[in-house]
C-alpha positions as protocol buffer text, in pm:
chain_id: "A"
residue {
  index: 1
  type: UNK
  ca { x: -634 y: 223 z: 1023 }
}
residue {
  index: 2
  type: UNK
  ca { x: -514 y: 367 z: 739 }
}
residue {
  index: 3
  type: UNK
  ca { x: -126 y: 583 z: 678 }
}
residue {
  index: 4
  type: UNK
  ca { x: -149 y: 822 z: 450 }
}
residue {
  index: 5
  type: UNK
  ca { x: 139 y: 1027 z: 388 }
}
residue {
  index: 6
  type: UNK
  ca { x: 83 y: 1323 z: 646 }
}
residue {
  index: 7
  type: UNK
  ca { x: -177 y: 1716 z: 424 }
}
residue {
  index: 8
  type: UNK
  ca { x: -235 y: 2083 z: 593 }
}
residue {
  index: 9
  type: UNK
  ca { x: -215 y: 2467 z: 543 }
}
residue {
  index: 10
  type: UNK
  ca { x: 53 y: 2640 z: 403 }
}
residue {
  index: 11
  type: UNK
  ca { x: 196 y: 2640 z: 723 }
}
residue {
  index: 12
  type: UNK
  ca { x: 525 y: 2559 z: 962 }
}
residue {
  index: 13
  type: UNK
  ca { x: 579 y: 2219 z: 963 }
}
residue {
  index: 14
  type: UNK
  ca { x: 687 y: 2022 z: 1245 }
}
residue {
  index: 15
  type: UNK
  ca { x: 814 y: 2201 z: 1541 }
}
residue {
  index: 16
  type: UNK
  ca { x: 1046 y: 2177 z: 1782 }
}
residue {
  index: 17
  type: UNK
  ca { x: 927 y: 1934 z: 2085 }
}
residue {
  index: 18
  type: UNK
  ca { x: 845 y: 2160 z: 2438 }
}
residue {
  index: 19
  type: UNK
  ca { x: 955 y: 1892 z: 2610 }
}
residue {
  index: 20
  type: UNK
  ca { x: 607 y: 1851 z: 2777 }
}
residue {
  index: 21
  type: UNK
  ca { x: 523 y: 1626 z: 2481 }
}
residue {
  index: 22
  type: UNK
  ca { x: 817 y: 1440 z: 2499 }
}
residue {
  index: 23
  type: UNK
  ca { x: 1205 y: 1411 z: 2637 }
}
residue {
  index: 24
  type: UNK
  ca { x: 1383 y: 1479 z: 2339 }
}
residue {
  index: 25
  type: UNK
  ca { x: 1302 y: 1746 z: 2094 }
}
residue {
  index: 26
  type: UNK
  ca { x: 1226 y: 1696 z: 1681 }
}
residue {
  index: 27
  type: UNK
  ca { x: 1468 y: 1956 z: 1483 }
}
residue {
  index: 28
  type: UNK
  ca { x: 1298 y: 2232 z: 1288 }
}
residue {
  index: 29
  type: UNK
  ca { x: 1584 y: 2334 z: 1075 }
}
residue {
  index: 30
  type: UNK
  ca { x: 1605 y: 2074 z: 754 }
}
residue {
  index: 31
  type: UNK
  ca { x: 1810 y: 2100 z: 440 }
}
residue {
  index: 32
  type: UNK
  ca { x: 1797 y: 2264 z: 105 }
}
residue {
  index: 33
  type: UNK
  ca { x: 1558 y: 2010 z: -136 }
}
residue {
  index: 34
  type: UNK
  ca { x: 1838 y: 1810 z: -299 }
}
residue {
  index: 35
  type: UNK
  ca { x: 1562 y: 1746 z: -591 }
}
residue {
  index: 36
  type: UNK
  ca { x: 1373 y: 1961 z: -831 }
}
residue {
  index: 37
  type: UNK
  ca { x: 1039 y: 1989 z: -693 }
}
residue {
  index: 38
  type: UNK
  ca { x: 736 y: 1808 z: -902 }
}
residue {
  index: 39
  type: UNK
  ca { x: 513 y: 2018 z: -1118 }
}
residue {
  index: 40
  type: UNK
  ca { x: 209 y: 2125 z: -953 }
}
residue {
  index: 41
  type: UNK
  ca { x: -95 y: 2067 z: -1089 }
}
residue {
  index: 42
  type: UNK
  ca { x: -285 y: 2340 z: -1282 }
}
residue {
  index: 43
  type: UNK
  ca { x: -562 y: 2581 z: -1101 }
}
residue {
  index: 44
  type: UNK
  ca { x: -840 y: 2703 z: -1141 }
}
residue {
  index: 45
  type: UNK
  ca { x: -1169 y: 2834 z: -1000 }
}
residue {
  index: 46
  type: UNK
  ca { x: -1323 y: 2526 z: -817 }
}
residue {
  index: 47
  type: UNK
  ca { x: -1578 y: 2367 z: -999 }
}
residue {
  index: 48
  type: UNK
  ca { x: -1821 y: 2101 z: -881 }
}
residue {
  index: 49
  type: UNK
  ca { x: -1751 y: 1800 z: -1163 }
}
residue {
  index: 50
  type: UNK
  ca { x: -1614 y: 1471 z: -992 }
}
residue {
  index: 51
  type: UNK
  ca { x: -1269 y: 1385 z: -956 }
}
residue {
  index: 52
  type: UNK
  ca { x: -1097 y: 1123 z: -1221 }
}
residue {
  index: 53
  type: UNK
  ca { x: -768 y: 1093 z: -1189 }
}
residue {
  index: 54
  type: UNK
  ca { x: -454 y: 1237 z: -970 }
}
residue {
  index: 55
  type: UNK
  ca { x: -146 y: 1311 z: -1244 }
}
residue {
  index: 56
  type: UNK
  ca { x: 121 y: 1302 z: -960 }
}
residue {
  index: 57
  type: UNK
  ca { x: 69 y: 1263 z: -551 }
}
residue {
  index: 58
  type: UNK
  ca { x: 388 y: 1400 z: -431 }
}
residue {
  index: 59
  type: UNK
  ca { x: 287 y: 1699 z: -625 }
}
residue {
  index: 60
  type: UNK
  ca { x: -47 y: 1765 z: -436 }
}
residue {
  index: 61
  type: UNK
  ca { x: 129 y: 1949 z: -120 }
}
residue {
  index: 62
  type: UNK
  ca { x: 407 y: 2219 z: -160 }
}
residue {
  index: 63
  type: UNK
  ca { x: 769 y: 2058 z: -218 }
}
residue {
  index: 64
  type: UNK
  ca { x: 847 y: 2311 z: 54 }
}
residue {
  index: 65
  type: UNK
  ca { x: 632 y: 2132 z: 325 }
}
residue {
  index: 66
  type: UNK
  ca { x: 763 y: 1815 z: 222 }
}
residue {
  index: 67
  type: UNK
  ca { x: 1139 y: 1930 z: 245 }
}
residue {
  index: 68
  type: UNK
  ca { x: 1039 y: 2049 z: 598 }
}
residue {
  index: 69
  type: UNK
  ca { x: 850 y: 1758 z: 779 }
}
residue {
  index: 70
  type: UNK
  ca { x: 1086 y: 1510 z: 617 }
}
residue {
  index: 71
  type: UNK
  ca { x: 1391 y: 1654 z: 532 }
}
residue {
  index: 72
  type: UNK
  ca { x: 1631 y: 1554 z: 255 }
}
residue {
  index: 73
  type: UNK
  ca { x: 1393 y: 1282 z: 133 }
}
residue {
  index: 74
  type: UNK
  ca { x: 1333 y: 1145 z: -224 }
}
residue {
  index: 75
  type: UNK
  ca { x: 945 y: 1157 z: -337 }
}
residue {
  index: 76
  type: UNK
  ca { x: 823 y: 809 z: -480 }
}
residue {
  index: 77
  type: UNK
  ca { x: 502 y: 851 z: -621 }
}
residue {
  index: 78
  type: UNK
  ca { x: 274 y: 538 z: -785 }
}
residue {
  index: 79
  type: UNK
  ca { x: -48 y: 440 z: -875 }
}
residue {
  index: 80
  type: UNK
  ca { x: -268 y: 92 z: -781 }
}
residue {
  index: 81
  type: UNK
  ca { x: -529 y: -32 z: -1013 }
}
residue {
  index: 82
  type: UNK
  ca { x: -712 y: 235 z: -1160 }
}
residue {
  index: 83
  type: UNK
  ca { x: -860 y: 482 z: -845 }
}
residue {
  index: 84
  type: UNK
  ca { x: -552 y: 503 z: -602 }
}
residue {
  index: 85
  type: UNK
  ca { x: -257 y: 692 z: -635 }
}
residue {
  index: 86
  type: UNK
  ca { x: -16 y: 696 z: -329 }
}
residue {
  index: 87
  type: UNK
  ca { x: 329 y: 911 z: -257 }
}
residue {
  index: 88
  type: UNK
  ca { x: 580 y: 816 z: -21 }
}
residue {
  index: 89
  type: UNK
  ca { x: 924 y: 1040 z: 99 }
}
residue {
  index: 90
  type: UNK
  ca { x: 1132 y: 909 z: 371 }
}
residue {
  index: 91
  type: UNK
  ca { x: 1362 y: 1188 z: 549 }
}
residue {
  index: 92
  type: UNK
  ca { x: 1756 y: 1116 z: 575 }
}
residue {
  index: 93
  type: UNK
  ca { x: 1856 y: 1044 z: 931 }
}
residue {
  index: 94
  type: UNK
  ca { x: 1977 y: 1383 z: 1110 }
}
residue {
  index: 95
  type: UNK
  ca { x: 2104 y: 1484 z: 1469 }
}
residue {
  index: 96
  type: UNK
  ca { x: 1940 y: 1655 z: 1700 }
}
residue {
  index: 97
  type: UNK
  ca { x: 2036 y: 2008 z: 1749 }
}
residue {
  index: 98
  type: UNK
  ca { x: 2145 y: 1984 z: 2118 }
}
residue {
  index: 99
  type: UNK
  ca { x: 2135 y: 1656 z: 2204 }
}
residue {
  index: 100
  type: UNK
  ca { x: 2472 y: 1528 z: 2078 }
}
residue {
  index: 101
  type: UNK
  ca { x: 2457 y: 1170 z: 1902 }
}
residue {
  index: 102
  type: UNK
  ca { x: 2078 y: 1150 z: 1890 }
}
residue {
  index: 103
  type: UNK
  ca { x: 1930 y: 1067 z: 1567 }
}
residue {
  index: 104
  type: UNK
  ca { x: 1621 y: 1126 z: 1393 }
}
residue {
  index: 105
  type: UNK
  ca { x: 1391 y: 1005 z: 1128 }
}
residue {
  index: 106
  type: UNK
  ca { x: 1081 y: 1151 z: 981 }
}
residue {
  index: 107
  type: UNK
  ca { x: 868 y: 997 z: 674 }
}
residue {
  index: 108
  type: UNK
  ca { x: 508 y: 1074 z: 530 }
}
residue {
  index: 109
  type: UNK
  ca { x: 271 y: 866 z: 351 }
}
residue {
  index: 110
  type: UNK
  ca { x: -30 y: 1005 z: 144 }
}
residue {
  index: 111
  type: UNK
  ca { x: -295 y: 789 z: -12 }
}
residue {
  index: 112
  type: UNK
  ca { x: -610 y: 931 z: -202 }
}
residue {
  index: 113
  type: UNK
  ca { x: -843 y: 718 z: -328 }
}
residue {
  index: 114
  type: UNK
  ca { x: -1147 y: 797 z: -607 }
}
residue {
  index: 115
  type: UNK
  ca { x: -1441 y: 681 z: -558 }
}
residue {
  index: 116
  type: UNK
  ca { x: -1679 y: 649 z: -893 }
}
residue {
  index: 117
  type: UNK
  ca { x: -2070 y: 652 z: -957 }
}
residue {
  index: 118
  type: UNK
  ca { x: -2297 y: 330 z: -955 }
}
residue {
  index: 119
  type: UNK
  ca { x: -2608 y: 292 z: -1072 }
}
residue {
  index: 120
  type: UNK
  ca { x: -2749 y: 388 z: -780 }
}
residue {
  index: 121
  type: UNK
  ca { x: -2572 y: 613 z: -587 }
}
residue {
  index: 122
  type: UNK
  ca { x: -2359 y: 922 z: -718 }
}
residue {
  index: 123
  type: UNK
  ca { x: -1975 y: 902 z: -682 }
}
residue {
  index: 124
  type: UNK
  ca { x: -1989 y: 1135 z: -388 }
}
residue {
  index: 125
  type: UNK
  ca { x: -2257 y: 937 z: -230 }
}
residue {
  index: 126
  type: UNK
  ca { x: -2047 y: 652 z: -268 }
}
residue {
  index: 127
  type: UNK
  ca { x: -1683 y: 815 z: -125 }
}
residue {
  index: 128
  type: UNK
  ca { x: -1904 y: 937 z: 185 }
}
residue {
  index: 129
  type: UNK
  ca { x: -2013 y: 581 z: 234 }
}
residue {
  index: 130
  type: UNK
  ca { x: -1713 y: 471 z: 239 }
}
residue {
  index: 131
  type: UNK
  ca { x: -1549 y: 769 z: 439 }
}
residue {
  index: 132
  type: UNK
  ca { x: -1813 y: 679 z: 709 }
}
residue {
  index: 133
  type: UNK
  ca { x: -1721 y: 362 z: 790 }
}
residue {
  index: 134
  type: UNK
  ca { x: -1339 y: 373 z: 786 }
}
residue {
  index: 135
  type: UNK
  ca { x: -1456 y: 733 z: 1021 }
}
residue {
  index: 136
  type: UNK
  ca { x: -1594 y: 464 z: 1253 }
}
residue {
  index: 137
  type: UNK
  ca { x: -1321 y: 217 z: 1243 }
}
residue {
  index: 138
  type: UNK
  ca { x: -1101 y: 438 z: 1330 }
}
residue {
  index: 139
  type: UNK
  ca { x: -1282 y: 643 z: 1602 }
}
residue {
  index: 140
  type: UNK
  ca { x: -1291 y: 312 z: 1796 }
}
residue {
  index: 141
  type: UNK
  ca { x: -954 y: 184 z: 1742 }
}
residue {
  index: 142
  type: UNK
  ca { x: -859 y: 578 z: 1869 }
}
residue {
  index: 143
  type: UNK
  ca { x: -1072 y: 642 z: 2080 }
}
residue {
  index: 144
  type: UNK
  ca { x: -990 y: 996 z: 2291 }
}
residue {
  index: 145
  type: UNK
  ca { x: -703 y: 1063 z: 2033 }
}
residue {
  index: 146
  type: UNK
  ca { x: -975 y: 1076 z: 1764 }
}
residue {
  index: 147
  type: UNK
  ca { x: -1010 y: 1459 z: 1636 }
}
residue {
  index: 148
  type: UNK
  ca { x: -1301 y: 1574 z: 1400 }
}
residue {
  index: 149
  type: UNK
  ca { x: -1121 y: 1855 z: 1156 }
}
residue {
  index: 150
  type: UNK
  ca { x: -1253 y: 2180 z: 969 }
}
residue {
  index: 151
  type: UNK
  ca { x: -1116 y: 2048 z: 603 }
}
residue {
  index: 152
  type: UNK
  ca { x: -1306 y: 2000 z: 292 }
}
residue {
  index: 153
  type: UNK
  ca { x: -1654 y: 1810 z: 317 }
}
residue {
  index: 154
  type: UNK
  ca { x: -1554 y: 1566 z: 608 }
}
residue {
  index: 155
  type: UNK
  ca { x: -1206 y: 1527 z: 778 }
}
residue {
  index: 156
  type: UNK
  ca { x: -1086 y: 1351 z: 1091 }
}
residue {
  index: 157
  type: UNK
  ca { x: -788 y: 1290 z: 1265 }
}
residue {
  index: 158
  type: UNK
  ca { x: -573 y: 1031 z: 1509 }
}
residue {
  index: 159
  type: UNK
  ca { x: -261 y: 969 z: 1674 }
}
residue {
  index: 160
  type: UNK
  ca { x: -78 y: 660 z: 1793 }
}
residue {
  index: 161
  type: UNK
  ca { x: 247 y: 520 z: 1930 }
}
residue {
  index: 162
  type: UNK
  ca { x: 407 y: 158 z: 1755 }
}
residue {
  index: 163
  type: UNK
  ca { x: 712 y: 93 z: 1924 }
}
residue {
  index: 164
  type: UNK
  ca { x: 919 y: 405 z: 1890 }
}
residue {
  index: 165
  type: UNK
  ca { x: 735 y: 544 z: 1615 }
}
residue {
  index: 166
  type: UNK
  ca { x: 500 y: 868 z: 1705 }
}
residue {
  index: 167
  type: UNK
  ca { x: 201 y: 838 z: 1383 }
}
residue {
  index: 168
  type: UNK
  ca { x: -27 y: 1080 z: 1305 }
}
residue {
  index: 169
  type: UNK
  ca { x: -289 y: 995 z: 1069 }
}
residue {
  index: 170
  type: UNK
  ca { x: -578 y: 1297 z: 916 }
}
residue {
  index: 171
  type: UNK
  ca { x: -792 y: 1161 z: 658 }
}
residue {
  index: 172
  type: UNK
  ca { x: -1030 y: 1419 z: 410 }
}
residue {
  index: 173
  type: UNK
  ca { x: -1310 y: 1333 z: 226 }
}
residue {
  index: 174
  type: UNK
  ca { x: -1346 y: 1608 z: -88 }
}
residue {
  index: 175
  type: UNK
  ca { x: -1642 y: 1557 z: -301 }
}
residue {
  index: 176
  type: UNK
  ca { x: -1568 y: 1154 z: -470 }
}
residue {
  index: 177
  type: UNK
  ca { x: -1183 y: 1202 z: -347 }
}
residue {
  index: 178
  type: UNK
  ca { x: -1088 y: 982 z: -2 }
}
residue {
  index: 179
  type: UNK
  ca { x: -718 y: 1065 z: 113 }
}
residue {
  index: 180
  type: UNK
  ca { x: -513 y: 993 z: 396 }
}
residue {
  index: 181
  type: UNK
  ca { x: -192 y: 1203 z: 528 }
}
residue {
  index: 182
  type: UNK
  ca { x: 30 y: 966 z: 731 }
}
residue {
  index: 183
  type: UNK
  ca { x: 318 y: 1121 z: 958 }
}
residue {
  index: 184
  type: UNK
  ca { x: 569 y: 937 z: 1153 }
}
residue {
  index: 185
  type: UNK
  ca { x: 875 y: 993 z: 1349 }
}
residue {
  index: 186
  type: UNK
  ca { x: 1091 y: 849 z: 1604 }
}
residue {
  index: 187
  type: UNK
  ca { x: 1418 y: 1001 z: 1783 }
}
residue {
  index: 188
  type: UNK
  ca { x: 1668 y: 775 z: 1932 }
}
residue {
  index: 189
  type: UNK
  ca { x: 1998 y: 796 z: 2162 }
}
residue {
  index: 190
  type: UNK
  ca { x: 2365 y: 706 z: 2057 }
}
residue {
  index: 191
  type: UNK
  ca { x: 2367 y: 412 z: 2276 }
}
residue {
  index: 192
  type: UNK
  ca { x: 2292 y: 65 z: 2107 }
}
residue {
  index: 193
  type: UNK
  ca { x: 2012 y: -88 z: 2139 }
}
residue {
  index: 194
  type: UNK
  ca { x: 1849 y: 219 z: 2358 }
}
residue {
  index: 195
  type: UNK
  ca { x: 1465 y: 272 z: 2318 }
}
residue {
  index: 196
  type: UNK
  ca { x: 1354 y: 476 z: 2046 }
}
residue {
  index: 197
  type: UNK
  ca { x: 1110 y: 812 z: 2158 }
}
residue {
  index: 198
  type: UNK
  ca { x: 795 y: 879 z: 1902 }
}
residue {
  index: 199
  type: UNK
  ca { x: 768 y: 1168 z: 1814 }
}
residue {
  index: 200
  type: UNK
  ca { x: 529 y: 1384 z: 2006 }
}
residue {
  index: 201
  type: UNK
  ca { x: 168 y: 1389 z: 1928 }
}
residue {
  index: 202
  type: UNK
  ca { x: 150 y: 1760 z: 1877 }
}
residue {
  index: 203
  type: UNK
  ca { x: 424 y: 1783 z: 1603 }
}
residue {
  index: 204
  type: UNK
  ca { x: 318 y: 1463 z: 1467 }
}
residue {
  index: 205
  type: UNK
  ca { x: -89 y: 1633 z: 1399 }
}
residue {
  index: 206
  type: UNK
  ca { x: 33 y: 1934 z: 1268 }
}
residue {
  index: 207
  type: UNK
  ca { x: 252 y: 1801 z: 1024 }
}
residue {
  index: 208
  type: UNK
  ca { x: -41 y: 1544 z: 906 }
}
residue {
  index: 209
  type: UNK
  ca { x: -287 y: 1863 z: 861 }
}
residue {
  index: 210
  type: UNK
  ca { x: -63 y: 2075 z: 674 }
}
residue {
  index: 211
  type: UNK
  ca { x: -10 y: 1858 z: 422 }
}
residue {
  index: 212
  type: UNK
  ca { x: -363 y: 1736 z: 450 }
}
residue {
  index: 213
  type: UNK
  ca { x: -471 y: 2138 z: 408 }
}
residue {
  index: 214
  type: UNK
  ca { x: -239 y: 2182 z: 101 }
}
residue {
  index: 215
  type: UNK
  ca { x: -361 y: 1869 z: -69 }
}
residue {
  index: 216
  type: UNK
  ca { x: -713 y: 1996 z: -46 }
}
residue {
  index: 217
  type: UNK
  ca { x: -703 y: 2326 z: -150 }
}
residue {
  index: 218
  type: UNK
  ca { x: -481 y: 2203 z: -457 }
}
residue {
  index: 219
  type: UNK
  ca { x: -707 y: 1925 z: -567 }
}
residue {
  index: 220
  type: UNK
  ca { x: -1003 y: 2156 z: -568 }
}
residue {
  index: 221
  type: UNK
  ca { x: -905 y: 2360 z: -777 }
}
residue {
  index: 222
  type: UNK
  ca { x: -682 y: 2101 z: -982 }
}
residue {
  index: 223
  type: UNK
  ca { x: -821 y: 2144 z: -1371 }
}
residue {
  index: 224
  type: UNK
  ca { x: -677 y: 1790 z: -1462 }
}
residue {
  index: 225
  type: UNK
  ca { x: -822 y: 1582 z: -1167 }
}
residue {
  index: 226
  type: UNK
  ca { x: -1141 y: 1597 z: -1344 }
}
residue {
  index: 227
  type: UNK
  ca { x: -1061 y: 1529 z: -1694 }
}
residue {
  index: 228
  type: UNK
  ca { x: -1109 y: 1149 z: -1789 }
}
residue {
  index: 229
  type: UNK
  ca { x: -790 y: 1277 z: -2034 }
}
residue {
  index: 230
  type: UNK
  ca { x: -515 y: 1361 z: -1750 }
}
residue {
  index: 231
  type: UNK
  ca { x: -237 y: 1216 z: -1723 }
}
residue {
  index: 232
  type: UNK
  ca { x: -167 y: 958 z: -1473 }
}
residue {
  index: 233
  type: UNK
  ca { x: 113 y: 814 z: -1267 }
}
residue {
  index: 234
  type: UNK
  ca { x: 227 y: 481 z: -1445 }
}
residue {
  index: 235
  type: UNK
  ca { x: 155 y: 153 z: -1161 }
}
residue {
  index: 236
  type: UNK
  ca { x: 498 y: 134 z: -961 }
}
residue {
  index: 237
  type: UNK
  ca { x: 612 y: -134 z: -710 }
}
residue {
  index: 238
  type: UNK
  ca { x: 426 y: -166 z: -403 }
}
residue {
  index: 239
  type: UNK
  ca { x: 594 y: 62 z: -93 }
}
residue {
  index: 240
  type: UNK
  ca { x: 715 y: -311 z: 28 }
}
residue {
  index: 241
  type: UNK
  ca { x: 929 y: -338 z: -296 }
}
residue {
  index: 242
  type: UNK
  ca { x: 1032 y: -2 z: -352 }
}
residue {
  index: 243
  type: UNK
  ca { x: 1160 y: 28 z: 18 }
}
residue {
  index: 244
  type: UNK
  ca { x: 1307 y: -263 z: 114 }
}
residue {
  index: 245
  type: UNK
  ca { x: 1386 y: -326 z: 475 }
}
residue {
  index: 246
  type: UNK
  ca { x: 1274 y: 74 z: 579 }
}
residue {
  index: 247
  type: UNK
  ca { x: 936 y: 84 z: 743 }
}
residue {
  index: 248
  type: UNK
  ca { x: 700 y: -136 z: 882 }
}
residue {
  index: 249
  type: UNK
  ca { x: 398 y: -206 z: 748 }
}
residue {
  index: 250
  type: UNK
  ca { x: 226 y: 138 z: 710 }
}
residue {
  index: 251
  type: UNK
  ca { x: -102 y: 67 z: 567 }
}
residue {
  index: 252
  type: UNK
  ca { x: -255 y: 308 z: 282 }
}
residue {
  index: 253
  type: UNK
  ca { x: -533 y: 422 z: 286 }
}
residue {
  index: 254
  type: UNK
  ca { x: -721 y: 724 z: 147 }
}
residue {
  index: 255
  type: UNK
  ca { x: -977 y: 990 z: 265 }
}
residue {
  index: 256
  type: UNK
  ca { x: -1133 y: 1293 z: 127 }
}
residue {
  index: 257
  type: UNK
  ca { x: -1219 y: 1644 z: 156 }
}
residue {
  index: 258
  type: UNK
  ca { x: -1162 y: 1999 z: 114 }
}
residue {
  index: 259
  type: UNK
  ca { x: -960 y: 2298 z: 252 }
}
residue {
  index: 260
  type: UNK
  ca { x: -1149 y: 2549 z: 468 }
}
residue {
  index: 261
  type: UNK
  ca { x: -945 y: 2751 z: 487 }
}
């Protein structure tokens, strides 16, 4: 299954736990960005030309999102090979308004992957072939946690628990673009060595499909994704080397598809 750093609507992001979902609540409040917020990419009218290249990830959703779901993080955005770009924030540990020396983390993870032509098959033809079966892969491994979403050409979503971590994963297939919108979180108690509490499967999907909605309806209309001239990220150290000793293995992986909307 793949993480993609968390995409949606130009919406709230995360919201406070209603304590059906979960014991302990996830903060709403995050903040002011401590970083000037990446240049978005230009727009345009969509057009129907195949995607080429992704200038900057981090810059696909609004900063403001990003700020919100993981607050006080740094963006690290990089590139692998020639078709996959990836973006990767981390929030800053905070307390939980409330709950006096409980602690919480939130990070996202978004992957996009471009899929080109062949001699036989288009480059959409070949991003849906491969959208299908990671679809499938998932859908099993899920299983009644597996969510079919209204975004761009084909978009799904899932939700799991690892350890104390709460994940949600939504995945968009846009034309020849695959991306993935990875969200996790985990709350835990002042007392060492006390179990960590995902975060709750609610908060955790909506903060995956707002990013996952923002992504979309930028890239579509992104003038530059579709230009064999735009600029690109420059390859960076893999998520293992830039953050040593943070996360545990969250896999990337992309998916594709547009906003509806």
């Amino acid at each position: 299954m793949g993480i993609g750093l968390v995409t949606g609507p130009v919406m709230r992001s995360a919201e406070t736990n209603s304590g059906t979902d979960s014991p302990l609540p996830f903060a709403t409040e995050s903040p002011p960005a401590t970083q000037p917020p990446a240049a978005r990419p230009r727009a345009t009218r969509p057009s129907t030309a195949d995607f080429t290249a992704i200038a900057d990830a981090c810059a696909l959703p609004t900063s403001a999102s990003l700020q919100r779901l993981a607050p006080g993080g740094d963006n690290k955005a990089w590139r692998t090979g020639t078709d996959d770009w990836s973006c990767y924030r981390i929030g800053r540990e905070e307390s939980l308004p409330g709950t006096p020396g409980h602690r919480q983390l939130r990070r996202v993870l978004i992957s996009l992957s471009i899929a080109s032509a062949t001699r036989s098959h288009s480059a959409t033809e070949q991003a849906h072939k491969t959208f299908t079966a990671q679809r499938d892969r998932d859908h099993a491994a899920w299983g009644r946690r597996y969510r079919v979403l209204h975004i761009g050409d084909d978009a799904y979503s899932g939700y799991s628990e690892i350890g104390g971590d709460g994940k949600a994963e939504t995945t968009v297939r846009l034309r020849n673009i695959i991306f993935t919108v990875t969200y996790t979180g985990t709350t835990w108690p002042p007392r060492l060595l006390a179990p960590h509490t995902p975060m709750p499967e609610h908060t955790a999907r909506k903060g995956a499909e707002i990013l996952a909605r923002e992504i979309a309806r930028t890239v579509i209309t992104c003038v530059a994704c579709t230009s064999r001239d735009a600029p690109t990220t420059p390859a960076a150290p893999t998520t293992t080397a830039m953050l040593p000793g943070t996360i545990p293995a969250m896999e990337t992986r992309p998916s594709d598809r547009a906003t509806d909307g």
